[in-house]
C-alpha positions, 0 to 999 in steps of 0.5 A: 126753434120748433122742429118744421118751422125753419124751413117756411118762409111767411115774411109779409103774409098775413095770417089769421088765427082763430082760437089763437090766445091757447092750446093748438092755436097759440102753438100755430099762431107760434110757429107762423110768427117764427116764419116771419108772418105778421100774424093775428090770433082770434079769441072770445076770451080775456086773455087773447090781448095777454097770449099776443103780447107774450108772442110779440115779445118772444119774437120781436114781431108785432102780434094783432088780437082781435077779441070777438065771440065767433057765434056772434054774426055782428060782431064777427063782421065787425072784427074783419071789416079793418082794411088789408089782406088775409093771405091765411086763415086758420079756423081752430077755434072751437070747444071741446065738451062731453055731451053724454046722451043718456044724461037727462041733465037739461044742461048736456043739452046745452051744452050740445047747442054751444058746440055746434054754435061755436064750431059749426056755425062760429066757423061759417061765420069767421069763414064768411066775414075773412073771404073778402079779405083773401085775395087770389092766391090765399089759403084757408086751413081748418082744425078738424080733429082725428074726431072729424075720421071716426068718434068716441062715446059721450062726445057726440057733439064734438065728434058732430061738429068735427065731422061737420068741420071737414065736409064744410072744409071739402066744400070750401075746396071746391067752392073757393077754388076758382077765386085761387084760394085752397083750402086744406085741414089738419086732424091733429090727434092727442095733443097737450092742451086745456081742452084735451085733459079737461076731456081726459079728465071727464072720461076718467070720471065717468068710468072711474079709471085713473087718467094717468092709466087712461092717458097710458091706454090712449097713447099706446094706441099711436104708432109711435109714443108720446102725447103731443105738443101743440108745437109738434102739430103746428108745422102741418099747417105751416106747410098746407101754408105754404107752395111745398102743398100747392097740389094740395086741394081739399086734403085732411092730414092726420097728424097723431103720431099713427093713431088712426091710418084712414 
């Protein structure tokens, strides 16, 4: 079992899990269904019903799939108008593309249109059809990437839309706080998934450095080594989840292994 998860109890919770089916997301989707949560993962890809089969049958628990692409209002709607409860709600989805400003490809502007639709207005959407499903009491925990506390040449979309992830995160605190609901994020650092080596691997492109040697150089910045595992974020949440941060309103927590001390 997972360092951290051990301790959390989420037997007859709810939780939802958007961007669930992969990366950081299946990792936390994980850790929730080892604490006995009843869990949902949310993802616009093909594989969602495929990552909630392999949950439900590592753990013997029944894992729900909702496939729905989160920049469509309508089909959002729909996919949270079923009956029950949503005690938590993690908002993770989202994409991670280099966006070089000084590329004249029409397509970089694309790109940088798609971010911000699925991270910025795919979140306010998710966001907006989970709350009349989360009673008094319910938490909501955004992803926010050590990117949201500083940024980094050529991602200026992503670095955008994290930014824009942890104010909209800030506001929700103090907007959701007298119906009972807290809400809290997680900046989580490097960490091991499709999204972070495809960067990694664009960065070394384009400055014709080896990713090995560039990998080195971007863990040696953390106080203590190693690249992380989405497993190794995954307790955070757990926690902002759970009574341990009942205090806990509005807060970011930086998970990268000393990275970045704001």
């Amino acid at each position: 079992m997972p360092a951290g998860t051990a301790q959390y109890d989420f037997s007859g919770q709810h939780v939802v899990v958007t961007g669930g089916s992969r990366g950081i997301g299946y990792g936390v989707a994980e850790a929730f269904v080892r604490a006995g949560a009843v869990v949902t993962i949310l993802a616009e890809d093909n594989g969602v019903a495929g990552a909630a089969e392999r949950l439900g049958r590592q753990s013997g628990a029944d894992v729900r799939a909702m496939r729905c692409d989160i920049t469509d209002t309508g089909a959002v709607r729909d996919a949270f108008a079923g009956p029950g409860t949503i005690d938590v709600l993690v908002n993770n989805a989202g994409i991670e593309l280099i966006t070089p400003v000084l590329d004249a490809d029409d397509a970089v502007d694309d790109t940088f249109r798609r971010i911000i639709e699925t991270n910025v207005i795919g979140t306010w959407n998710v966001t907006r059809a989970a709350l009349p499903r989360m009673p008094e009491g319910a938490r909501m925990i955004f992803t926010c990437s050590i990117w949201s506390r500083t940024a980094v040449a050529e991602f200026s979309g992503y670095c955008a839309s994290k930014h824009a992830n942890l104010g909209f995160m800030r506001s929700m605190a103090r907007e959701l706080a007298p119906r009972g609901i807290r809400v809290n994020g997680v900046c989580p650092g490097w960490v091991r998934t499709e999204a972070s080596l495809r960067s990694l691997r664009a960065m070394a492109e384009r400055t014709g450095r080896d990713e090995e040697e560039l990998l080195a150089e971007i863990v040696s910045a953390q106080t203590f080594d190693g690249l992380l595992e989405p497993a190794d974020v995954a307790p955070t949440y757990l926690f902002l989840a759970s009574e341990a941060s009942a205090s806990l309103v509005g807060q970011a927590l930086t998970a990268d292994r000393g990275e970045l001390m704001p």
